[in-house]
N, CA, C, O and CB atoms as a CASP TS submission, in Angstrom:
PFRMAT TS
TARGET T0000
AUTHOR 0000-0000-0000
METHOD Language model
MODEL 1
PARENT N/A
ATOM      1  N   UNK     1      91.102 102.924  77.643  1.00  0.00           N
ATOM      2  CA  UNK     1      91.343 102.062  78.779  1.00  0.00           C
ATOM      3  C   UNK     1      92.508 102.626  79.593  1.00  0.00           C
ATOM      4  O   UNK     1      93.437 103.167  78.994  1.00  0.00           O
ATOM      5  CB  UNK     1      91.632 100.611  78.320  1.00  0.00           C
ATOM      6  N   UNK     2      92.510 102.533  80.883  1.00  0.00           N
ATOM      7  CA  UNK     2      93.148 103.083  81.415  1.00  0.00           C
ATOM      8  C   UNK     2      94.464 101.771  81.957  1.00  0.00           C
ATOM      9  O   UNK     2      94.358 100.589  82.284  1.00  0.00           O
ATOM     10  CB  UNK     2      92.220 103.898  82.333  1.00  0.00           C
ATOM     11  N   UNK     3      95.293 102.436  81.869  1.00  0.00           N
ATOM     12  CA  UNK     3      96.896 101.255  83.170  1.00  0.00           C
ATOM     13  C   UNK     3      96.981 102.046  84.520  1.00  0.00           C
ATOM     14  O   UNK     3      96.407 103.029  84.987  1.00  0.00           O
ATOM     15  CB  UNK     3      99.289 101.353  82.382  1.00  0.00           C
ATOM     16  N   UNK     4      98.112 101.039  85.005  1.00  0.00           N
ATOM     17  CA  UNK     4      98.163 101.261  86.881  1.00  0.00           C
ATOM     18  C   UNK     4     100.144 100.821  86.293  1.00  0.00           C
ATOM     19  O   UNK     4     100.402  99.818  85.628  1.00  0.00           O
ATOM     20  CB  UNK     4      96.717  99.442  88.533  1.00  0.00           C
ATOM     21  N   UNK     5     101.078 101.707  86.695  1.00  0.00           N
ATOM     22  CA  UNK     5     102.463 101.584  86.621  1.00  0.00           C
ATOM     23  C   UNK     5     102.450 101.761  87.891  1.00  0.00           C
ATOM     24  O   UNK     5     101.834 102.660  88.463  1.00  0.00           O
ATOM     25  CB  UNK     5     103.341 102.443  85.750  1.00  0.00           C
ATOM     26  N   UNK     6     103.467 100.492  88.671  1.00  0.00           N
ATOM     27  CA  UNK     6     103.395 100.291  89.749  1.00  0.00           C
ATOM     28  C   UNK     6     104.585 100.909  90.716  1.00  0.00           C
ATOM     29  O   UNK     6     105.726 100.550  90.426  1.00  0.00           O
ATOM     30  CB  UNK     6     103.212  99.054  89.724  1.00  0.00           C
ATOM     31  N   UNK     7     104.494 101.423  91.360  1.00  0.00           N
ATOM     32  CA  UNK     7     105.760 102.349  91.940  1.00  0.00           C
ATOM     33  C   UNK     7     105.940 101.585  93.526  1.00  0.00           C
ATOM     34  O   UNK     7     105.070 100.845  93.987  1.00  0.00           O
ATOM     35  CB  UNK     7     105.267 104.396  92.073  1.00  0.00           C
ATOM     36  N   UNK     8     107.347 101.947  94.311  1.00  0.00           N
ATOM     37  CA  UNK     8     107.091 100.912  95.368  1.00  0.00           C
ATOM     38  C   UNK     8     107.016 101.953  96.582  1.00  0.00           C
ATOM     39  O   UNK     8     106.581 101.416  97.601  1.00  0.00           O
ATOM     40  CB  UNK     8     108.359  99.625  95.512  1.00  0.00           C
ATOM     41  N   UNK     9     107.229 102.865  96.681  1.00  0.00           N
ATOM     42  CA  UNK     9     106.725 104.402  97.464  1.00  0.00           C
ATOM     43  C   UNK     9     105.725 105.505  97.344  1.00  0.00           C
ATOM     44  O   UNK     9     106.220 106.152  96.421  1.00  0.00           O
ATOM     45  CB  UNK     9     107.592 105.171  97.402  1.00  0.00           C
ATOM     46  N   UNK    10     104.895 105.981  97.606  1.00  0.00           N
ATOM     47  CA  UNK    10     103.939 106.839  97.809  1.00  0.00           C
ATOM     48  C   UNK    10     105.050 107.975  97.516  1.00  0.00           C
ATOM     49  O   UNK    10     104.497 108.956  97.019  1.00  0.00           O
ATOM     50  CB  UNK    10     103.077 106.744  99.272  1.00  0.00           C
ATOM     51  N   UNK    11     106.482 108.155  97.670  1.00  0.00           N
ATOM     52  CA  UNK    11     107.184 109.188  97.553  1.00  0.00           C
ATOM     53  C   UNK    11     107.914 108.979  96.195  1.00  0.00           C
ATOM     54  O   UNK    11     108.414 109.953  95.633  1.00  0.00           O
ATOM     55  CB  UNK    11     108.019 109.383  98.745  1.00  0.00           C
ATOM     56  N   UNK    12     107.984 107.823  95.693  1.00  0.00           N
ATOM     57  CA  UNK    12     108.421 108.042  94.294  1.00  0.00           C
ATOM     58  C   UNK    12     107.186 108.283  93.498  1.00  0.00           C
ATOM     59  O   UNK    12     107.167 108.865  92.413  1.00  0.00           O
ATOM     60  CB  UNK    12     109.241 106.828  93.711  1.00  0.00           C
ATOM     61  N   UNK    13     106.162 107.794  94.120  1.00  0.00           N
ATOM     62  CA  UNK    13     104.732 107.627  93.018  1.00  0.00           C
ATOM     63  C   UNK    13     104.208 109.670  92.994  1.00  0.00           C
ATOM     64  O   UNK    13     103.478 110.148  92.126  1.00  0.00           O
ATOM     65  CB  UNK    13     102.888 106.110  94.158  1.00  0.00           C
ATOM     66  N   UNK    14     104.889 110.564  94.274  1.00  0.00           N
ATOM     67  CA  UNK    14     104.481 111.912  94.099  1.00  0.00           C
ATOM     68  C   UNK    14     105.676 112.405  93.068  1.00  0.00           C
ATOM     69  O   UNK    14     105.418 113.400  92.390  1.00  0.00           O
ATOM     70  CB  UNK    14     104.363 112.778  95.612  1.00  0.00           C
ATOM     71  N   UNK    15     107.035 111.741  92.896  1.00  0.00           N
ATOM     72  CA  UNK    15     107.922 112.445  91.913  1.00  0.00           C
ATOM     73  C   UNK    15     107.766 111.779  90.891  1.00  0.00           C
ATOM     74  O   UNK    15     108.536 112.064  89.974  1.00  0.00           O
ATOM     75  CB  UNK    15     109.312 112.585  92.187  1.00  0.00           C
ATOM     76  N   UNK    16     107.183 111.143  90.745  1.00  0.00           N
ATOM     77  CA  UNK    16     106.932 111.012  89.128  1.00  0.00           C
ATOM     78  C   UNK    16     105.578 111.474  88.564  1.00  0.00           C
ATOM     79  O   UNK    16     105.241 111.573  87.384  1.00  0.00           O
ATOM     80  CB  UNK    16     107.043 109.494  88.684  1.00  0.00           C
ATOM     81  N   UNK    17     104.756 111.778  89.883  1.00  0.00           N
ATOM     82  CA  UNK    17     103.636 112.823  89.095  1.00  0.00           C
ATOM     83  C   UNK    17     103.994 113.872  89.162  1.00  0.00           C
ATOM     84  O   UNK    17     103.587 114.597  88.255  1.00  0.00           O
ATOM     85  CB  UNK    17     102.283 112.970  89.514  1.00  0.00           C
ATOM     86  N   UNK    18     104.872 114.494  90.171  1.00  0.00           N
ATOM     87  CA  UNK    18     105.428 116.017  89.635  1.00  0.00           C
ATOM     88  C   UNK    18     106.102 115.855  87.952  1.00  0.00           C
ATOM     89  O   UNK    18     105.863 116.616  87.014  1.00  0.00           O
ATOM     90  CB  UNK    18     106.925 116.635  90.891  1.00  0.00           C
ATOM     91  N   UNK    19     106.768 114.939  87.939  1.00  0.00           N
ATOM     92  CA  UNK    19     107.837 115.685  86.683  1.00  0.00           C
ATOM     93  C   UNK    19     106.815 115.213  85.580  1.00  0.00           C
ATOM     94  O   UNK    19     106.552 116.221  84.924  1.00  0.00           O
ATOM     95  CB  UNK    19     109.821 114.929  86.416  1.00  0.00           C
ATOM     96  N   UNK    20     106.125 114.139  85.084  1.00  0.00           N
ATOM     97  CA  UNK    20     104.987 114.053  84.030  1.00  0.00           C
ATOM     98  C   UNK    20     103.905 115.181  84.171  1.00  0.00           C
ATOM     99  O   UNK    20     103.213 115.605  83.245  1.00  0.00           O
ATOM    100  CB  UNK    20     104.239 112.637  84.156  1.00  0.00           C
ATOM    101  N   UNK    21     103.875 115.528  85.255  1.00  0.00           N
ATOM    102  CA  UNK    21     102.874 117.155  85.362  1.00  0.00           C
ATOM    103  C   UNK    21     103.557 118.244  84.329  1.00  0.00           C
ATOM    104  O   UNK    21     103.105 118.632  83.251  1.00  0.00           O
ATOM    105  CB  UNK    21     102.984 118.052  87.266  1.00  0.00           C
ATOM    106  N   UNK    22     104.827 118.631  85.008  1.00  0.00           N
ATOM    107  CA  UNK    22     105.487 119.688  84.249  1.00  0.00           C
ATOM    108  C   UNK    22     105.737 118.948  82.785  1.00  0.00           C
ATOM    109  O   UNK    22     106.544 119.705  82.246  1.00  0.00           O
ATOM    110  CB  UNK    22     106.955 120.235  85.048  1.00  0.00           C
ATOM    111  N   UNK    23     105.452 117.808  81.815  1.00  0.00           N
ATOM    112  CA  UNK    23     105.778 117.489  80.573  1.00  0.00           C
ATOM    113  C   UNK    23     104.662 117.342  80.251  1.00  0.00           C
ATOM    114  O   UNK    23     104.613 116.648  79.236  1.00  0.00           O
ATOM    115  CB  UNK    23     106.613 116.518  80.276  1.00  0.00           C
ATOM    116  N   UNK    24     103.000 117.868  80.857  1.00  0.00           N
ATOM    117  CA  UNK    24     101.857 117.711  79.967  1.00  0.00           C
ATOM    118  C   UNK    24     101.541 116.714  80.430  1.00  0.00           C
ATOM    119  O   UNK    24     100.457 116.701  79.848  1.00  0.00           O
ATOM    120  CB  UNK    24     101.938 117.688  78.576  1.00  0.00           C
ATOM    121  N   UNK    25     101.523 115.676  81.082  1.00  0.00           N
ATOM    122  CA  UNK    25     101.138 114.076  81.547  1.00  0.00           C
ATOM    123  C   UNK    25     100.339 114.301  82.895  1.00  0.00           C
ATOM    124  O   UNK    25     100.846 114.611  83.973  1.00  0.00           O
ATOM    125  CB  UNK    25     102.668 112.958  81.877  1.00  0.00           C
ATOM    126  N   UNK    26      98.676 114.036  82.573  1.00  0.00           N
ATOM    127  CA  UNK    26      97.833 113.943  84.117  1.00  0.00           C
ATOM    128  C   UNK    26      97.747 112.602  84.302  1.00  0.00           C
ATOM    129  O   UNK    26      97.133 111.780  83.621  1.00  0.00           O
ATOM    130  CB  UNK    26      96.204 114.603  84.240  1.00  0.00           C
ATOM    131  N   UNK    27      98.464 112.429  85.358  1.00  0.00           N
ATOM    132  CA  UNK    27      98.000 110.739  86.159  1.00  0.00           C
ATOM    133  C   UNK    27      97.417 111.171  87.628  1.00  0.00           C
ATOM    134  O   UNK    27      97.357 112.279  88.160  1.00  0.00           O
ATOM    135  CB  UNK    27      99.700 109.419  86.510  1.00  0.00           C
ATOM    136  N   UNK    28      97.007 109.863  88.083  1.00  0.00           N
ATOM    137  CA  UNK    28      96.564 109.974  89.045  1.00  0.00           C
ATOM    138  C   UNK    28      97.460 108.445  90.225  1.00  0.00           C
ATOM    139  O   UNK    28      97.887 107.360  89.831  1.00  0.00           O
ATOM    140  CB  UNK    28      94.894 110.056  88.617  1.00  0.00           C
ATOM    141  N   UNK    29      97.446 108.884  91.323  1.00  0.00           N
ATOM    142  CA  UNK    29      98.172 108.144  92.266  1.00  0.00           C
ATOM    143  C   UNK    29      97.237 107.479  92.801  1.00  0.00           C
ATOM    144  O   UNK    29      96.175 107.938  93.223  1.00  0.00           O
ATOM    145  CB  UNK    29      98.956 108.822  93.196  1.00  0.00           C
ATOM    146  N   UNK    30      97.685 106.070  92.809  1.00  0.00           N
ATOM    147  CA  UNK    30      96.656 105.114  93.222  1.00  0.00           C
ATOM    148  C   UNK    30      97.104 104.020  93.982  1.00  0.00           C
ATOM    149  O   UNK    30      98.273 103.656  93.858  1.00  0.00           O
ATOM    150  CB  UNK    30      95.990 104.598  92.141  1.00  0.00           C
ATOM    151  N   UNK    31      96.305 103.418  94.786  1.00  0.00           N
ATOM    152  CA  UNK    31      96.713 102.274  95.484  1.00  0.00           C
ATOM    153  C   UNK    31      95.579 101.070  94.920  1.00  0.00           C
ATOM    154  O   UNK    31      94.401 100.923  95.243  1.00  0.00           O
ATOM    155  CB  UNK    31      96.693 102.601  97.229  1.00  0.00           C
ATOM    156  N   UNK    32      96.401 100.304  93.979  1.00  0.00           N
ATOM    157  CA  UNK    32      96.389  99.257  93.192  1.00  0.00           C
ATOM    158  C   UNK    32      96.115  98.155  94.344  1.00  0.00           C
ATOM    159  O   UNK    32      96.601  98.164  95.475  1.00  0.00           O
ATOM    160  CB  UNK    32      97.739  99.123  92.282  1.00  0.00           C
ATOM    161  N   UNK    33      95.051  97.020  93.689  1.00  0.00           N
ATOM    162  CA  UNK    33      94.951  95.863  94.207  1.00  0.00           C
ATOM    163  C   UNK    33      96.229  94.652  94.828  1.00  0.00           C
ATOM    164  O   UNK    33      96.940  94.047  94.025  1.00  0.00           O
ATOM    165  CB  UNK    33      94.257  95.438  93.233  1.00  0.00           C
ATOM    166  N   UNK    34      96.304  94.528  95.754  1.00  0.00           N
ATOM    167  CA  UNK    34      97.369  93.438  95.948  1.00  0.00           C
ATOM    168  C   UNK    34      97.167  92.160  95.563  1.00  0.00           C
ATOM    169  O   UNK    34      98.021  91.289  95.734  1.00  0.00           O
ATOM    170  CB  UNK    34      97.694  93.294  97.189  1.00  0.00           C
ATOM    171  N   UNK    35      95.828  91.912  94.922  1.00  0.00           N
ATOM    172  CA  UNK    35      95.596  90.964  93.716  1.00  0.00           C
ATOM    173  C   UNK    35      96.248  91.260  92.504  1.00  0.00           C
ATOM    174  O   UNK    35      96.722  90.355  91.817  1.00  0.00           O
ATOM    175  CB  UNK    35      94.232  90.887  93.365  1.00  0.00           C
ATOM    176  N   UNK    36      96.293  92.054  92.286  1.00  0.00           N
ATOM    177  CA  UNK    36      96.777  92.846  91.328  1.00  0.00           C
ATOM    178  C   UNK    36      98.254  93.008  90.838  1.00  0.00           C
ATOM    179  O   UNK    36      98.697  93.335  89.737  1.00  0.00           O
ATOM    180  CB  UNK    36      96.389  93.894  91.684  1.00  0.00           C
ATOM    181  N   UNK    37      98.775  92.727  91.824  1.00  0.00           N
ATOM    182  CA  UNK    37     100.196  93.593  92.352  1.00  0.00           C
ATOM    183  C   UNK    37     100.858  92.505  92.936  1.00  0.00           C
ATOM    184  O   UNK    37     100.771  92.251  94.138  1.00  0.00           O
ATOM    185  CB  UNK    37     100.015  94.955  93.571  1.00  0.00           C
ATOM    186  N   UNK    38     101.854  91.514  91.724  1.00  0.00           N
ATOM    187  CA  UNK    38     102.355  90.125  92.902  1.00  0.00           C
ATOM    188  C   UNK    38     103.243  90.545  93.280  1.00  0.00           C
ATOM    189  O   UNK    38     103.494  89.811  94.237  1.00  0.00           O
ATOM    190  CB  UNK    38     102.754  88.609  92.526  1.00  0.00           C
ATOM    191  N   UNK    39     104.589  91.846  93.192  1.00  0.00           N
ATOM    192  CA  UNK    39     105.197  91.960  93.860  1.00  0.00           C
ATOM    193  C   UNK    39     104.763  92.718  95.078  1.00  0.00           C
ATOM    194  O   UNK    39     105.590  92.758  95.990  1.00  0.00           O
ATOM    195  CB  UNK    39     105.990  92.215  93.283  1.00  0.00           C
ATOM    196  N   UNK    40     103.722  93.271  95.244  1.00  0.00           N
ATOM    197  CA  UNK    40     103.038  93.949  96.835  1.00  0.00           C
ATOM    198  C   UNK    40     103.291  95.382  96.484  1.00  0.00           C
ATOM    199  O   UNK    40     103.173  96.154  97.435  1.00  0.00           O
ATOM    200  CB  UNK    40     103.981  93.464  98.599  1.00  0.00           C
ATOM    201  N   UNK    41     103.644  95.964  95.216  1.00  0.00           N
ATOM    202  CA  UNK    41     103.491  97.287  95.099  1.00  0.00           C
ATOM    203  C   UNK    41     102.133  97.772  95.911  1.00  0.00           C
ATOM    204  O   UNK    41     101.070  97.175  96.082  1.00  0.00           O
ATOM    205  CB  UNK    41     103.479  97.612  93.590  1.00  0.00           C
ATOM    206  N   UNK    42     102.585  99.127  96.362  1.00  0.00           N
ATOM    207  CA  UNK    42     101.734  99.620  97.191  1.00  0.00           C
ATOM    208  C   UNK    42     100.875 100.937  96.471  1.00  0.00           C
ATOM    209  O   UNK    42      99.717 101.247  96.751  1.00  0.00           O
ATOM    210  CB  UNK    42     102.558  99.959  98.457  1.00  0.00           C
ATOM    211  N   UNK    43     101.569 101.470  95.692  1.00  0.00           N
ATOM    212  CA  UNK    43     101.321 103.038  95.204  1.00  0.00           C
ATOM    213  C   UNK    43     101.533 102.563  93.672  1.00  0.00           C
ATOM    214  O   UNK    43     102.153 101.516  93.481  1.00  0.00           O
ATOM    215  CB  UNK    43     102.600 104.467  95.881  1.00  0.00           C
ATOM    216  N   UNK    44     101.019 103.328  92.538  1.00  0.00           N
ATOM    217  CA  UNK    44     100.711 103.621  91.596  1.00  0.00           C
ATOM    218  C   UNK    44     100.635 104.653  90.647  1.00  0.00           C
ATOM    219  O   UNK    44      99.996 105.625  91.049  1.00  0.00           O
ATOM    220  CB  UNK    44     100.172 103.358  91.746  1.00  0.00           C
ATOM    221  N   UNK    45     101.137 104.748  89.394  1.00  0.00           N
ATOM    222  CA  UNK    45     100.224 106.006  88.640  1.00  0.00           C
ATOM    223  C   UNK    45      99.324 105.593  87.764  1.00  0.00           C
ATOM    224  O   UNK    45      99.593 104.774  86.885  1.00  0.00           O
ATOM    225  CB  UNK    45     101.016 107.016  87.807  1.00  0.00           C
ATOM    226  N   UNK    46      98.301 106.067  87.909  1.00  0.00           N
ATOM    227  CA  UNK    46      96.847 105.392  86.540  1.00  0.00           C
ATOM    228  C   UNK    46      96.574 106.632  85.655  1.00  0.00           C
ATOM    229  O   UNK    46      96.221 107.793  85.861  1.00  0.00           O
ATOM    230  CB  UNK    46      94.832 104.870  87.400  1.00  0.00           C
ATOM    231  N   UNK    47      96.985 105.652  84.260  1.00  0.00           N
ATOM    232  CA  UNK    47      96.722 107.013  82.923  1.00  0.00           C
ATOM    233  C   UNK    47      96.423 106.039  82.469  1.00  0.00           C
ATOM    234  O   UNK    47      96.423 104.886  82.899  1.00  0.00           O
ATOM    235  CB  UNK    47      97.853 108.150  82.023  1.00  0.00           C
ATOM    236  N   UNK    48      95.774 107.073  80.307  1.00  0.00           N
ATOM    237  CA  UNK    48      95.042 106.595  79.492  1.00  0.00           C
ATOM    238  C   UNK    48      96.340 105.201  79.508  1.00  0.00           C
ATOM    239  O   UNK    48      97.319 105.321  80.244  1.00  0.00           O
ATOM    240  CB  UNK    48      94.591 107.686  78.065  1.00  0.00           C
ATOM    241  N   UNK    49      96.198 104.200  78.796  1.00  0.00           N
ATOM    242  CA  UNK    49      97.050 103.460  78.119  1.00  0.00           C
ATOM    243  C   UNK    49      97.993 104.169  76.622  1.00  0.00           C
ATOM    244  O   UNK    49      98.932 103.565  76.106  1.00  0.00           O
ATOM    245  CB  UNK    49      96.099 102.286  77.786  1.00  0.00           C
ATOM    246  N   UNK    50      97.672 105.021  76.318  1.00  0.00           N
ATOM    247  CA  UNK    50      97.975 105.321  75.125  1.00  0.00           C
ATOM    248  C   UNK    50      99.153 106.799  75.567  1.00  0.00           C
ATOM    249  O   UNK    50      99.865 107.221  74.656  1.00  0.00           O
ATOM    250  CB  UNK    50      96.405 105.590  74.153  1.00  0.00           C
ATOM    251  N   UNK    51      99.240 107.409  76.856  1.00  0.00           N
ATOM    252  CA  UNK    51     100.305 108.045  77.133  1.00  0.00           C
ATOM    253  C   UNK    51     101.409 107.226  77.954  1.00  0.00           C
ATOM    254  O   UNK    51     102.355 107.661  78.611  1.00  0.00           O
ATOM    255  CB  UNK    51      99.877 109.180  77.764  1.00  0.00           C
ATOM    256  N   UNK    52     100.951 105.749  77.689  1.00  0.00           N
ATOM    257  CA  UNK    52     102.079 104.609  78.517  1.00  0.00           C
ATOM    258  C   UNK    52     103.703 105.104  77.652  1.00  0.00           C
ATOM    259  O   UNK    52     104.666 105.249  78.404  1.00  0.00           O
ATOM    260  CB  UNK    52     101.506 102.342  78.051  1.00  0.00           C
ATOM    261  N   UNK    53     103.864 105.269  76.570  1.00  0.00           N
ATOM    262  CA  UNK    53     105.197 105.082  76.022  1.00  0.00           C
ATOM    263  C   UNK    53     105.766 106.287  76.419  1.00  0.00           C
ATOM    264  O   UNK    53     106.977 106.144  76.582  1.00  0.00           O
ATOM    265  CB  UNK    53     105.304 104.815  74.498  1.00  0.00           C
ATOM    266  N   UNK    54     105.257 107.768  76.708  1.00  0.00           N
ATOM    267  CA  UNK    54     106.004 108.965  77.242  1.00  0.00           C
ATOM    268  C   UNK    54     106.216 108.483  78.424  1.00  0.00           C
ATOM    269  O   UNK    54     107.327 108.133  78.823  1.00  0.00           O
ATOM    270  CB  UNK    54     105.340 110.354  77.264  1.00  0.00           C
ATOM    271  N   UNK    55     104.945 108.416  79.217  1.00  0.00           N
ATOM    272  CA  UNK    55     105.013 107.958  80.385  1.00  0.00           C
ATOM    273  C   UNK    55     106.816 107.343  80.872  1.00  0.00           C
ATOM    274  O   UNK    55     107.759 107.796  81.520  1.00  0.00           O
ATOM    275  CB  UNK    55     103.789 106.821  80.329  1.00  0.00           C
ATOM    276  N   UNK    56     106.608 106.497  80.351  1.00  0.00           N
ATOM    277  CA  UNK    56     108.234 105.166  80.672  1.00  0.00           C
ATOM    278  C   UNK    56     109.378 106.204  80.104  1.00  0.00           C
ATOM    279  O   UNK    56     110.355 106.430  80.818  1.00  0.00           O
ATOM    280  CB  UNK    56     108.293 103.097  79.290  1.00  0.00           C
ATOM    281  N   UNK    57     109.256 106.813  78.861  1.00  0.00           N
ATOM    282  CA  UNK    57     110.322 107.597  78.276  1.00  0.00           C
ATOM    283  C   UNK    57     111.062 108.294  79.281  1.00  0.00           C
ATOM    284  O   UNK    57     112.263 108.231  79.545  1.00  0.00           O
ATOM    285  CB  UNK    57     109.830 108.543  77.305  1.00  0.00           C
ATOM    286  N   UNK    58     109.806 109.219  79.990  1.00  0.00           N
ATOM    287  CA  UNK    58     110.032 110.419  80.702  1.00  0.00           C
ATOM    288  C   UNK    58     110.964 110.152  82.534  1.00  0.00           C
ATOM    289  O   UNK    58     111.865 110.741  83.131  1.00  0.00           O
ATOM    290  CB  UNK    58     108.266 111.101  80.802  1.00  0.00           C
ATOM    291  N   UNK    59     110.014 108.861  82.839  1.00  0.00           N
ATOM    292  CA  UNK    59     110.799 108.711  84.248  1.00  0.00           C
ATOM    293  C   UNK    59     112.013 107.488  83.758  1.00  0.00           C
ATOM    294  O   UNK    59     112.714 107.025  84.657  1.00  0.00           O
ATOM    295  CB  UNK    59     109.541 108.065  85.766  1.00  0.00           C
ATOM    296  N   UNK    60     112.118 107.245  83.048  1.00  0.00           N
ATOM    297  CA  UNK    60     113.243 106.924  82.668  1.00  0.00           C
ATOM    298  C   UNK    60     114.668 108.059  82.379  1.00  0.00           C
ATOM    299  O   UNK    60     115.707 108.075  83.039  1.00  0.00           O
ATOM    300  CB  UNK    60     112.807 106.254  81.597  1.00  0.00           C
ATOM    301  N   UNK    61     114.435 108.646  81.596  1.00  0.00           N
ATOM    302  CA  UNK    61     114.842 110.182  81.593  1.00  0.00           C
ATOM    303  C   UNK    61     115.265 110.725  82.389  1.00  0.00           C
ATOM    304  O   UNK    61     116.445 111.059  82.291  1.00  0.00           O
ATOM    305  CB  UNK    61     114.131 110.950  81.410  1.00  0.00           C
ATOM    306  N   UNK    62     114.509 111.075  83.557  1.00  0.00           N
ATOM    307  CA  UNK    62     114.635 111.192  85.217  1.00  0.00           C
ATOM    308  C   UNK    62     115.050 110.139  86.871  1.00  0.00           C
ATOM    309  O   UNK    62     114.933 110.145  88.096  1.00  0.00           O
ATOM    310  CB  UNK    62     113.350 111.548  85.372  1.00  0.00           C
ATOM    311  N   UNK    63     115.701 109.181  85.436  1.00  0.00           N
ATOM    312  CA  UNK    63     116.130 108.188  86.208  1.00  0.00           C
ATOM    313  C   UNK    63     115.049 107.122  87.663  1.00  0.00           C
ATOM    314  O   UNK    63     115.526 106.210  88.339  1.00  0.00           O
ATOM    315  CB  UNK    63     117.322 109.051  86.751  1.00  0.00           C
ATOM    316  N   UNK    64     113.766 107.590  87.738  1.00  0.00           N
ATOM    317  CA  UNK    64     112.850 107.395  88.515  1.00  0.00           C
ATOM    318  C   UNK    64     112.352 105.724  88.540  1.00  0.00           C
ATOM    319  O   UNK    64     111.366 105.464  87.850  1.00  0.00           O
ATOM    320  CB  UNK    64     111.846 108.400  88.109  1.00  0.00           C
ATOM    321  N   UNK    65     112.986 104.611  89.293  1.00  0.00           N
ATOM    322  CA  UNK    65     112.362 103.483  89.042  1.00  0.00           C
ATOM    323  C   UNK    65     110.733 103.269  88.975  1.00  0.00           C
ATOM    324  O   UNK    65     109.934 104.068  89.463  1.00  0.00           O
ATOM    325  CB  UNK    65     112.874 102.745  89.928  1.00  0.00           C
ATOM    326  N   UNK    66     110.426 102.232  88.386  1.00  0.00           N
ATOM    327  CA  UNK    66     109.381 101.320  88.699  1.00  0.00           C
ATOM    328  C   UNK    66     109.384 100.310  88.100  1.00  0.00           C
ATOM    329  O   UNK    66     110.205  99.664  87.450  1.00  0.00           O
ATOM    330  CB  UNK    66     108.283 101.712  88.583  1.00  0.00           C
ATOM    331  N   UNK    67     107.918 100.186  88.506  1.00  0.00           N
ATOM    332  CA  UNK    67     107.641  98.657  88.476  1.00  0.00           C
ATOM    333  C   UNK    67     106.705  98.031  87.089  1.00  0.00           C
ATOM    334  O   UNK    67     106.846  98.706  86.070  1.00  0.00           O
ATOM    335  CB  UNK    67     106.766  98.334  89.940  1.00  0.00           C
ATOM    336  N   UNK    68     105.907  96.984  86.990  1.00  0.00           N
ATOM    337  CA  UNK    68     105.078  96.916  86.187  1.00  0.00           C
ATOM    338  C   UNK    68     103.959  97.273  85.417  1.00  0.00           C
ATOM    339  O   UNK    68     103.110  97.835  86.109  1.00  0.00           O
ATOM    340  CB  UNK    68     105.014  96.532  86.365  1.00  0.00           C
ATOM    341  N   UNK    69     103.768  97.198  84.687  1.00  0.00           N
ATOM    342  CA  UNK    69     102.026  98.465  84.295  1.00  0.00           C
ATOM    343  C   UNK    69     101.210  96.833  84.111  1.00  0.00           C
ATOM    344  O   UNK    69     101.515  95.762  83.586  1.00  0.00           O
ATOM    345  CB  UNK    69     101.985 100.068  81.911  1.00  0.00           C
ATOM    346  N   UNK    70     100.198  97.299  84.765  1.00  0.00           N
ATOM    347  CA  UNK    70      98.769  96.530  85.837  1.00  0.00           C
ATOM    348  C   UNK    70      97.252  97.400  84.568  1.00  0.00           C
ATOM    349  O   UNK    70      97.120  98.558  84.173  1.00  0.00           O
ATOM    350  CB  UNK    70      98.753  97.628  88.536  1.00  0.00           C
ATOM    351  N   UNK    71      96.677  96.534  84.402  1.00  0.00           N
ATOM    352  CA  UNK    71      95.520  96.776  84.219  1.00  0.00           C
ATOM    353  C   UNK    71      94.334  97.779  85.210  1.00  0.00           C
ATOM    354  O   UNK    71      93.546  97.258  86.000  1.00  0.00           O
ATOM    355  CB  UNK    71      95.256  95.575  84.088  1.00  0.00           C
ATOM    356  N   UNK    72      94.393  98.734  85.051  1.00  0.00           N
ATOM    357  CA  UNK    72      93.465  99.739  85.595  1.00  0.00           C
ATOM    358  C   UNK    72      92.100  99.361  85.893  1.00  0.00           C
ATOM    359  O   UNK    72      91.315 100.192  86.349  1.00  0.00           O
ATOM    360  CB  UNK    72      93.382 100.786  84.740  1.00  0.00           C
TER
END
């Protein structure tokens, strides 16, 4: 099953797929439902559920905010 981690820029949502790129991590950038999304996140990264805990490790790491992880 896949998640949606909700980012609030199209420009943070491309630096955090650069730096999970260079650590082995393929996501994809997405624009998530605003049903979906009660704070109005606009941009997204969607991976398996099961690379969620690097995922958070890594842009944490890199100091990179976000937002909630959304059902894919």
């Amino acid at each position: 099953m896949e998640k949606i981690l909700t980012m609030t820029s199209q420009t943070l949502a491309i630096k955090a797929k650069r730096v999970l790129e260079q650590k082995g991590i393929s996501v994809r950038i997405v624009r998530p439902s605003p049903k979906l999304t009660p704070r109005g996140c606009s941009f997204g990264l969607q991976a398996d559920e099961r690379l969620f805990s690097y995922i958070l490790y890594y842009l944490k790491e890199e100091g990179i905010p976000f937002g909630e992880i959304i059902n894919g």
